[in-house]
RODO-2510 file (C-alpha; in nm, 4 decimals, decimal comma):
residues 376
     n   res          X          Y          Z
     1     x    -0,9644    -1,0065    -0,1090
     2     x    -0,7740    -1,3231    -0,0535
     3     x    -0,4653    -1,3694    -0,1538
     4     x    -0,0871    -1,2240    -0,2183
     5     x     0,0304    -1,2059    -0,5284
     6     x     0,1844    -1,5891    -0,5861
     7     x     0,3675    -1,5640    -0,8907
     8     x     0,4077    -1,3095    -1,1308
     9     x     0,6350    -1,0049    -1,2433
    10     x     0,4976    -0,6251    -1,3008
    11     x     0,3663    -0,6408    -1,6439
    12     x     0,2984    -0,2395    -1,7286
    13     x     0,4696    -0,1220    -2,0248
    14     x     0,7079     0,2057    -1,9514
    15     x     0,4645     0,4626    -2,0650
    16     x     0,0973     0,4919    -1,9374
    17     x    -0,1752     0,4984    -2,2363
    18     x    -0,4477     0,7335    -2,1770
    19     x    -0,7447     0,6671    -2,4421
    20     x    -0,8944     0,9914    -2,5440
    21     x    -1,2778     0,8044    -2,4939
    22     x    -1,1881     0,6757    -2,1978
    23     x    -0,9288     0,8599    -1,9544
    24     x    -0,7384     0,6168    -1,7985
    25     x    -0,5444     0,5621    -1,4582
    26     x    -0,3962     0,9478    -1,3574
    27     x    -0,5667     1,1085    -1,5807
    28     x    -0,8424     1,2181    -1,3178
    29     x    -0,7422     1,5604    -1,3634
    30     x    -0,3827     1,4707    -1,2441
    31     x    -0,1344     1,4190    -1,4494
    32     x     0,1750     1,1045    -1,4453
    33     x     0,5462     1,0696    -1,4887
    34     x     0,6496     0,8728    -1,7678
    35     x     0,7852     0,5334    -1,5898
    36     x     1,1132     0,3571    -1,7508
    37     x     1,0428    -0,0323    -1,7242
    38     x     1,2092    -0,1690    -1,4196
    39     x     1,4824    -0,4480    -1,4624
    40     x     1,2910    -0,6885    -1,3452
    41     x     1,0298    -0,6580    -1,6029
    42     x     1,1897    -0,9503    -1,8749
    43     x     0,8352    -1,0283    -2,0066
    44     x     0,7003    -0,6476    -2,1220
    45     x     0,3309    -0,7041    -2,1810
    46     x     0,1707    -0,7538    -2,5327
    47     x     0,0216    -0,3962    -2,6560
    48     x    -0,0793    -0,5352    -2,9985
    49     x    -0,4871    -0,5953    -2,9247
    50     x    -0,4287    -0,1885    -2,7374
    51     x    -0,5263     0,1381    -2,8485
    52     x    -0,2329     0,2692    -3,1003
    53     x    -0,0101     0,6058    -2,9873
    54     x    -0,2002     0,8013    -3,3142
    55     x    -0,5298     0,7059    -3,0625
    56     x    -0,3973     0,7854    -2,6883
    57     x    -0,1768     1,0964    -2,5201
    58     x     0,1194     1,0330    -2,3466
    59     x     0,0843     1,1846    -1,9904
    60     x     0,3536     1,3929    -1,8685
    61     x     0,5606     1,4901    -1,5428
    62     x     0,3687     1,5612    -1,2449
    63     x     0,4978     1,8546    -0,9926
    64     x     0,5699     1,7687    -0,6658
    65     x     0,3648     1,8948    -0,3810
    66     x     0,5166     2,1549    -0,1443
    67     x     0,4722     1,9732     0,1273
    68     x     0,7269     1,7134     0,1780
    69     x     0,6410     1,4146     0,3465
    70     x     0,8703     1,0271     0,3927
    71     x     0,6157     0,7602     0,3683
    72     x     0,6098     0,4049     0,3157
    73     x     0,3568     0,2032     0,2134
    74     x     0,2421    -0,0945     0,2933
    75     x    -0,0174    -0,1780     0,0302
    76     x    -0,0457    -0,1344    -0,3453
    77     x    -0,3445     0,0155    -0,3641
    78     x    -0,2495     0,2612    -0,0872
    79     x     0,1127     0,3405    -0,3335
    80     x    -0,1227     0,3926    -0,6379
    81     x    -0,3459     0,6351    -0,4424
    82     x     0,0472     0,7844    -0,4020
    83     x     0,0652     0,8482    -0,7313
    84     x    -0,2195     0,9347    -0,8744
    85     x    -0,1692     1,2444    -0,5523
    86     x     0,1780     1,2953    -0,7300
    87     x     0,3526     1,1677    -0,3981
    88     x     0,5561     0,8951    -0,5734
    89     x     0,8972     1,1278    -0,5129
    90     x     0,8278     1,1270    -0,1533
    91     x     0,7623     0,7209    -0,1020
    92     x     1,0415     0,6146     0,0520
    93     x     0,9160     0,2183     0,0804
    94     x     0,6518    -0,0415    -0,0110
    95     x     0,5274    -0,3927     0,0296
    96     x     0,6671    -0,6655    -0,1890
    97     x     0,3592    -0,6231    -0,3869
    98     x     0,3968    -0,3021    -0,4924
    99     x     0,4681    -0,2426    -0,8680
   100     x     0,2784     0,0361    -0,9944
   101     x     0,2937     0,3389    -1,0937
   102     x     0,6488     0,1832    -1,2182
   103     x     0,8824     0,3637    -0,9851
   104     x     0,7428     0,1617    -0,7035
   105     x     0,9741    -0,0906    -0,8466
   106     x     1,2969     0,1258    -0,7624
   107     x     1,1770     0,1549    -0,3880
   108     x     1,3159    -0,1083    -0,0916
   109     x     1,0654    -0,3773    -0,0327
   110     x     0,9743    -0,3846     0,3696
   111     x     0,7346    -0,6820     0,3591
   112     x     0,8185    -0,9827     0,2500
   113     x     0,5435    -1,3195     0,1918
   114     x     0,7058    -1,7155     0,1200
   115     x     0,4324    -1,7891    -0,1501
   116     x     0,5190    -1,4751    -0,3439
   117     x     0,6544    -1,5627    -0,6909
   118     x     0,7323    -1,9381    -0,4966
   119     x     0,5063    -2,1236    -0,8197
   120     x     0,2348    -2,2972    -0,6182
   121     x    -0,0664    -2,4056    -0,7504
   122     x    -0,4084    -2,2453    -0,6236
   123     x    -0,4720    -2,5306    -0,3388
   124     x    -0,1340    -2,5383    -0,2080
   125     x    -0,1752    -2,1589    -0,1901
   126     x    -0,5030    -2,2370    -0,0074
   127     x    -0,3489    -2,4677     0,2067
   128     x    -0,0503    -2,2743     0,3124
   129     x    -0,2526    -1,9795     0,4051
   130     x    -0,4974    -2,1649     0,6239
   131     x    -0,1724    -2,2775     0,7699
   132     x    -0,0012    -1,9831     0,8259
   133     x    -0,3230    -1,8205     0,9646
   134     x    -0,3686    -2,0985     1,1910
   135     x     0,0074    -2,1275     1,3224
   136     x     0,1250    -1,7748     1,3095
   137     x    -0,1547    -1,5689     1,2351
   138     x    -0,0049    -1,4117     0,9543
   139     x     0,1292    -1,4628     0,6435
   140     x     0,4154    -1,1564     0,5973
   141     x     0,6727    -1,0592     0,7653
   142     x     0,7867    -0,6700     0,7986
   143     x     1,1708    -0,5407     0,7736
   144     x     1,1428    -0,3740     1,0759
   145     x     1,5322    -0,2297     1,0906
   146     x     1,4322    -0,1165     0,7204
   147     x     1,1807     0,0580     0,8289
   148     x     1,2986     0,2186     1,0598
   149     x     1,5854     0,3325     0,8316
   150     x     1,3750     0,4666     0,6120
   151     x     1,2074     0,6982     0,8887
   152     x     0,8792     0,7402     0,7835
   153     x     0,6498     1,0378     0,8562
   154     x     0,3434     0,8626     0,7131
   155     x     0,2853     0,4642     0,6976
   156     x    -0,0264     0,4106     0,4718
   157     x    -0,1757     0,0185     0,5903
   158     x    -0,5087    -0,1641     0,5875
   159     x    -0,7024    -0,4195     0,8254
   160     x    -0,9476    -0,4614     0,5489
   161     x    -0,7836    -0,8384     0,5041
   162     x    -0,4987    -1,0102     0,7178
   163     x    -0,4593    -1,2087     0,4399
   164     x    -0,4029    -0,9064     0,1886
   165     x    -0,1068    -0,7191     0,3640
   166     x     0,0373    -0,7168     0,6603
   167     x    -0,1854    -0,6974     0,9895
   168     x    -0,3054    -0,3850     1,1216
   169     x    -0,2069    -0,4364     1,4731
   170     x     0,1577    -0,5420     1,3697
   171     x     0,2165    -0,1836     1,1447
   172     x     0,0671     0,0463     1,4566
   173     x     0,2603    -0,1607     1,7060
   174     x     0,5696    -0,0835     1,5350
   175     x     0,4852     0,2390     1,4378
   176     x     0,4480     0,3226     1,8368
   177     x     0,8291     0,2309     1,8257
   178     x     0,9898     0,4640     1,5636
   179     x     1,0181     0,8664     1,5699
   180     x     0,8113     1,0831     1,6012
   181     x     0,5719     0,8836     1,5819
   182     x     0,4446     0,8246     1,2132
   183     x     0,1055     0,8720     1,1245
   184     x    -0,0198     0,5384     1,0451
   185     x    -0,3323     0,5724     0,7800
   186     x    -0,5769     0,2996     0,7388
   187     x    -0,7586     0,2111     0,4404
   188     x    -1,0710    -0,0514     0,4553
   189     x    -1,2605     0,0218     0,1381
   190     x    -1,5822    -0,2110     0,1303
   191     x    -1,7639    -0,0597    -0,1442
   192     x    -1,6665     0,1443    -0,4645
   193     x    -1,7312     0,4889    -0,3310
   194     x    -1,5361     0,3905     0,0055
   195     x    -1,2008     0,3230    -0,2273
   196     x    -1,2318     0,6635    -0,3890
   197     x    -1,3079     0,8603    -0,0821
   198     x    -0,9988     0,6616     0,0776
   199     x    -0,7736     0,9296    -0,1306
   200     x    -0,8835     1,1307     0,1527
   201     x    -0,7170     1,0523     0,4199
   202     x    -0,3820     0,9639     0,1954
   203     x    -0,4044     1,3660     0,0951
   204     x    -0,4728     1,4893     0,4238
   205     x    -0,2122     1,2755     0,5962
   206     x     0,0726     1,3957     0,3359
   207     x    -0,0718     1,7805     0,3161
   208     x    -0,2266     1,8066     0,0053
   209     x    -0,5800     1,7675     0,0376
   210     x    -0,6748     1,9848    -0,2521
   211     x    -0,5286     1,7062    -0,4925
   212     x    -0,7959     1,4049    -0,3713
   213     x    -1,1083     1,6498    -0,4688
   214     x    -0,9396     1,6550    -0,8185
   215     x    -0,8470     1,2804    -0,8669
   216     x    -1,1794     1,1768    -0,6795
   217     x    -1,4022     1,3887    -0,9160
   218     x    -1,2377     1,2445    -1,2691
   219     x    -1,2580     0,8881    -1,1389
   220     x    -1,5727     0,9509    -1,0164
   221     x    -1,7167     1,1096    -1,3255
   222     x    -1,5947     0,7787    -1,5133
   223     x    -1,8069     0,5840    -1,2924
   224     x    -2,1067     0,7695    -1,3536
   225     x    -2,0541     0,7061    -1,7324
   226     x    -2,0635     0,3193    -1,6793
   227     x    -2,3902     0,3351    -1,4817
   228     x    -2,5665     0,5685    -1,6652
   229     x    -2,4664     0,4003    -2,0092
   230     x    -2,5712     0,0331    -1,8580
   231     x    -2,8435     0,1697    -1,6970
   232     x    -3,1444     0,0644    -1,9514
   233     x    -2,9348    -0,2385    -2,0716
   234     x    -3,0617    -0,6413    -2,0146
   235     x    -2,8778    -0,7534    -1,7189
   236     x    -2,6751    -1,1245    -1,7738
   237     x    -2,5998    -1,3515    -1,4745
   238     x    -2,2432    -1,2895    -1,4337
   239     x    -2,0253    -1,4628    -1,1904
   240     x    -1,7555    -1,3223    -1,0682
   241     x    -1,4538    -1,6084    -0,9752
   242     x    -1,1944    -1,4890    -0,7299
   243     x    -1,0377    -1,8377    -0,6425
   244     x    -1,0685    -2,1569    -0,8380
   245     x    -0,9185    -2,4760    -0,6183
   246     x    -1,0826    -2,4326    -0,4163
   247     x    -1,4230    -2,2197    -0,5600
   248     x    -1,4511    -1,8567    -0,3985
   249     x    -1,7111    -1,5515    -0,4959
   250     x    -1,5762    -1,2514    -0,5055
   251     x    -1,7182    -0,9755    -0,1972
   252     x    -1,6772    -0,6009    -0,1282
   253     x    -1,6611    -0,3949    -0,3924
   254     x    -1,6513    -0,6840    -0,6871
   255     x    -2,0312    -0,7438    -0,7140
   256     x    -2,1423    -0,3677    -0,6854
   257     x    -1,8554    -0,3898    -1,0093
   258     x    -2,0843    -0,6049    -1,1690
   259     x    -2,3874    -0,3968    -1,0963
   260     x    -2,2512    -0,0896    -1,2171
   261     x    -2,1730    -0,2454    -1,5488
   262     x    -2,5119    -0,3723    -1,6009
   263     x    -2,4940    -0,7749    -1,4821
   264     x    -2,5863    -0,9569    -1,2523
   265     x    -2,3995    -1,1631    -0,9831
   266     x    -2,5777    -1,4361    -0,8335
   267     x    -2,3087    -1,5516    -0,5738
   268     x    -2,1164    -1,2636    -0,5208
   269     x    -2,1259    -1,0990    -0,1400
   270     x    -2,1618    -0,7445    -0,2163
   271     x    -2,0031    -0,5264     0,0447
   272     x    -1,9295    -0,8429     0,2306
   273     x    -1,5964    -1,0639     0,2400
   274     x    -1,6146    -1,3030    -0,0121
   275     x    -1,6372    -1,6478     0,1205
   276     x    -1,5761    -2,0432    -0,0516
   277     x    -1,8179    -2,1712    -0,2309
   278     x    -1,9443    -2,5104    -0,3730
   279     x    -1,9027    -2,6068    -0,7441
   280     x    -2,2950    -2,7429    -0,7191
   281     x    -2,4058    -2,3616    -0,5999
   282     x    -2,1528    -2,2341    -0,9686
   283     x    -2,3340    -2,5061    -1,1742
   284     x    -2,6901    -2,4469    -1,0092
   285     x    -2,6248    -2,0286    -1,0782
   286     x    -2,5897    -2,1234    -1,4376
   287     x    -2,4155    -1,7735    -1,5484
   288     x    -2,4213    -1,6255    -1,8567
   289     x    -2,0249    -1,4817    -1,8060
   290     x    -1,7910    -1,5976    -1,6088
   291     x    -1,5259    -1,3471    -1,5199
   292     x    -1,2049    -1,5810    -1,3615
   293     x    -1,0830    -1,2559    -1,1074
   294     x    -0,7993    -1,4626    -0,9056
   295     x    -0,6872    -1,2924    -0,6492
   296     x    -0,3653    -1,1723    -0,7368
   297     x    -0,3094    -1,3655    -1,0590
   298     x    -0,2827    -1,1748    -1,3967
   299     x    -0,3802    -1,3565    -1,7232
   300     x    -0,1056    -1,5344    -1,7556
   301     x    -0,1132    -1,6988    -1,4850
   302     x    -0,4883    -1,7466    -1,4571
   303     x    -0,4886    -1,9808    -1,7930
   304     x    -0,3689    -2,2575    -1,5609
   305     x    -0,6885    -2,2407    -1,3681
   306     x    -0,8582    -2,1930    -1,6194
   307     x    -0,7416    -2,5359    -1,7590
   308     x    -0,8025    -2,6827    -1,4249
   309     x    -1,1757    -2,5244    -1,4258
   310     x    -1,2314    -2,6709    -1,7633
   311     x    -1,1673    -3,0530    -1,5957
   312     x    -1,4618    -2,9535    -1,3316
   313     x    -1,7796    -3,2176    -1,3280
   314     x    -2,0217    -3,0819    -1,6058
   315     x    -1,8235    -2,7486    -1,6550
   316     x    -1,9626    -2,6912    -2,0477
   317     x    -2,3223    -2,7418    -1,9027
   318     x    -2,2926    -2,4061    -1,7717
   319     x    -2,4145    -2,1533    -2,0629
   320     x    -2,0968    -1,9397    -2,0158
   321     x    -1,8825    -2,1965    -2,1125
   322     x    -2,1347    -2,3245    -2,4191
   323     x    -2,1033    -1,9864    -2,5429
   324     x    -1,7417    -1,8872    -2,5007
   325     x    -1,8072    -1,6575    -2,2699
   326     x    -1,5125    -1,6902    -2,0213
   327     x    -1,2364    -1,4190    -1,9385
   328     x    -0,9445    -1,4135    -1,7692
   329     x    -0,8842    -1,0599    -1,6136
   330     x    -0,5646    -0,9195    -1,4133
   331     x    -0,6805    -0,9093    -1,0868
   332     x    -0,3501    -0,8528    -0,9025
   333     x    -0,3374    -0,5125    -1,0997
   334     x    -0,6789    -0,3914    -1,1507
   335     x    -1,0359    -0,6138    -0,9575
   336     x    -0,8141    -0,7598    -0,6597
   337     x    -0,6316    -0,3691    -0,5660
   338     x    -0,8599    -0,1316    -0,4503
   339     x    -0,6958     0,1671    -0,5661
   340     x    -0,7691     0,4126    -0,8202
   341     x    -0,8125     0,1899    -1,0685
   342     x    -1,0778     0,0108    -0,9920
   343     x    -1,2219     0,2441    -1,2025
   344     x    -1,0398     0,0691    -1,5188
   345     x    -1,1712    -0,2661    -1,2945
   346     x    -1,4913    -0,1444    -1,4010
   347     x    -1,4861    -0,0014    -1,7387
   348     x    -1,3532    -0,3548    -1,8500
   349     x    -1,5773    -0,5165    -1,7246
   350     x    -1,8696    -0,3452    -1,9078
   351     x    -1,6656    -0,4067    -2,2190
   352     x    -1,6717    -0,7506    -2,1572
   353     x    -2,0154    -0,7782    -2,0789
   354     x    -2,2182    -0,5203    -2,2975
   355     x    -1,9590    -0,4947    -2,6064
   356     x    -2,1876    -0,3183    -2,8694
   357     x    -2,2561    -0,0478    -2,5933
   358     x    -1,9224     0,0101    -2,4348
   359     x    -1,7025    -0,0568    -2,7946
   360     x    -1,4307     0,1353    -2,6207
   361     x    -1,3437    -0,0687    -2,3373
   362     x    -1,3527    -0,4059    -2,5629
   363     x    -0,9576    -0,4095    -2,5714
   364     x    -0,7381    -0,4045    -2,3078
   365     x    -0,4062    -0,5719    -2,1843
   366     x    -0,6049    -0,6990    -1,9125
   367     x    -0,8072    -0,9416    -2,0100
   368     x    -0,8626    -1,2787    -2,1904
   369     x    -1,1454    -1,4625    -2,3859
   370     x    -1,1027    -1,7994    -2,2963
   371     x    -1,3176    -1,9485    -2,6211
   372     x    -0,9624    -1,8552    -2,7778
   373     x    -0,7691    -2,0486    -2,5902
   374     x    -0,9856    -2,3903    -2,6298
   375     x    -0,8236    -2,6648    -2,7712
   376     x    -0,9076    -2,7758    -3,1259
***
C-alpha cells in the first residue's frame, strides 16, 4: 500500500475476542497472551456494537518456542506474523508502526516517519511523500545505534513498498554491519495466499517451522469459508478506496479481497500496485459499495475524508452513496497490513457486502456505515 500510519493511537482493547462462528486473529490453531492496554492507549475502542464475553472465549498464554531467537521487526504485519508464531517474548524491536498483538507497544521503536501522528490532511500527506521520495528517496529513518543495541539474530523487512516501511536496501545494508550477521527476512506478499505462506519464512528463520503449517491451515480454512459461502451469491460493483485527496484504487491483495467475498471491483489492480485515479473513472464505475480503505487510517480518522468525499462534484449520483452504502473500515489494522489478519480483512468485508449470508461478520470494531453519520 501507500502510506504510514499519519495519525492515530493503537485502538485494540486489552483482551483479544475470539467469536465462536468465526475464529478470530490467533486462533488458527495457536493460541494468544492476554495483552494489558498500553499507556498510550487514552481512547480504548468502543466494544458496544461487538460480540458480548457470554458469546466469545478469551484466549490464553501461549508457550514459548524452544528455540530462542532476538529479532526486530521492521513491519507490522511481519510483528503480527510474530505473534500469531508465539515469538512475541523474543521481539526485541519494531517499527513505529507496530502496535499489535499489544506488547508490541512495550518494545523500543527503531524507525521513526515525520508525518506519523503529525495531523496532516490526506493531500499534504500526498504531497510530502512525493517530496520525500523525490528528495531523499525515503520517507523513515532507522535508529541504527538502537539497533544495533538490540543485537538482532533475525530482522524481518519488506521491499513490497518504499513507501510502507523502511527500504529494503537500507535494512540489508545495515544488517551487513552488525554481528553475526542477522538474517534479514523479506516479505512481498502480492496476493492473499502469498501473505499466508509468508509465515514461512518468519518460522523457518526463528526455528519453528512446525508452528506456520498450524497458523497457515486455520487462517486458511477461514478463507475457504468466505469463498465457498459467496460463491453462488449476485456479485455488486464494489470499489475499494485506499486514498481520497487525491483518489487511489486499492492493488495487491485488496481486489482478490473483494472477489473472495463475492463483489466486484471495477478499478481495483488486483495483484498489481494500486495506482491514482480520476474522480470521472469513480463516478463513471458507478459502484454499488464503496468501501473508504485509507491507507493507514482507522475509522476515526477516515470520517474526515469521508466528509471531504461527500463535497466531491456529483458524489450522491453514485448509487452507493443514494443508498447508504458507504463504510469506513480500519485499514491501518486490518486491509492496509498484510499480516494474518487479512483474514478478518476479509470476513468483514463479506459482512458488509452480503449481510443476510455472512450475519456473523455484520459487527465489528472495524468498521463504519457512513448513511449514519449523514447530516440531518
Amino acid at each position: 500500500m501507500r502510506y504510514p500510519l499519519p495519525d492515530f493511537s493503537p485502538r485494540h482493547p486489552g483482551w483479544v475476542w475470539i467469536n465462536r462462528g468465526s475464529p478470530g486473529l490467533y486462533s488458527a490453531g495457536l493460541e494468544l497472551e492476554q495483552p494489558g492496554l498500553h499507556p498510550s492507549l487514552s481512547h480504548p475502542p468502543d466494544v458496544s456494537h461487538d460480540p458480548s464475553p457470554s458469546s466469545c472465549a478469551l484466549s490464553r498464554q501461549v508457550r514459548q518456542p524452544t528455540f530462542v531467537s532476538r529479532i526486530v521487526s521492521l513491519l507490522p504485519a511481519a510483528t503480527e506474523i510474530a505473534g500469531v508464531l508465539g515469538l512475541m517474548g523474543d521481539v526485541v524491536g519494531v517499527s513505529h508502526e507496530c502496535d499489535f498483538p499489544a506488547e508490541a507497544n512495550k518494545r523500543p521503536r527503531v524507525t521513526h516517519c515525520p508525518v506519523h501522528n503529525a495531523g496532516l490532511t490526506s493531500k499534504e500527506v500526498d504531497e510530502w511523500v512525493r517530496g520525500a521520495l523525490r528528495d531523499r528517496g525515503t520517507i523513515y529513518t532507522i535508529d541504527e545505534p538502537l539497533v544495533r543495541q538490540l543485537r538482532p539474530d533475525v530482522i524481518l523487512t519488506q521491499k513490497l513498498c518504499d513507501v510502507c516501511a523502511v527500504g529494503y536496501g537500507t535494512v540489508t545494508r545495515l544488517a551487513e554491519t552488525l554481528p553475526g550477521p542477522p538474517r534479514v527476512v523479506n516479505l512481498e506478499p502480492s496476493s492473499v495466499s502469498d501473505i499466508l505462506n509468508d509465515i514461512r519464512p518468519v518460522a523457518d528463520a526463528c526455528g519453528v517451522p512446525e508452528r506456520a503449517e498450524e497458523a497457515i491451515s486455520g487462517l486458511s480454512a477461514r478463507v475457504e469459508n468466505v469463498r465457498r459461502r459467496a460463491a453462488q451469491v449476485d456479485r455488486p460493483t464494489c470499489f475499494l478506496m485506499e486514498w481520497v485527496d487525491p483518489p487511489f484504487c486499492c492493488g495487491h491483495w485488496a481486489p482478490e479481497l473483494v472477489e473472495i467475498a463475492g463483489g466486484y471491483d471495477p478499478l481495483g489492480r488486483k495483484h498489481e500496485r494500486s495506482v491514482q485515479v480520476s474522480w470521472d473513472q469513480v463516478l463513471d464505475a458507478q459502484p454499488e459499495v464503496m468501501v473508504l480503505a485509507l491507507c493507514g487510517y482507522n475509522v476515526t480518522r477516515a470520517q474526515r475524508d469521508f466528509e471531504l468525499l461527500r463535497t466531491y462534484r456529483a458524489f450522491e449520483s453514485i448509487p452507493a452513496a443514494r443508498d447508504g452504502r458507504i463504510y469506513l473500515v480500519d485499514a491501518g489494522a486490518l486491509f492496509a497490513r498484510p499480516g494474518p489478519r487479512i483474514v478478518d480483512s476479509l470476513e468483514l468485508l463479506a459482512g458488509i457486502l452480503h449481510p443476510d449470508r455472512f450475519p456473523e461478520f455484520t459487527k465489528s470494531l472495524f468498521v463504519q456505515r457512513c448513511s449514519a453519520m449523514r447530516s440531518a
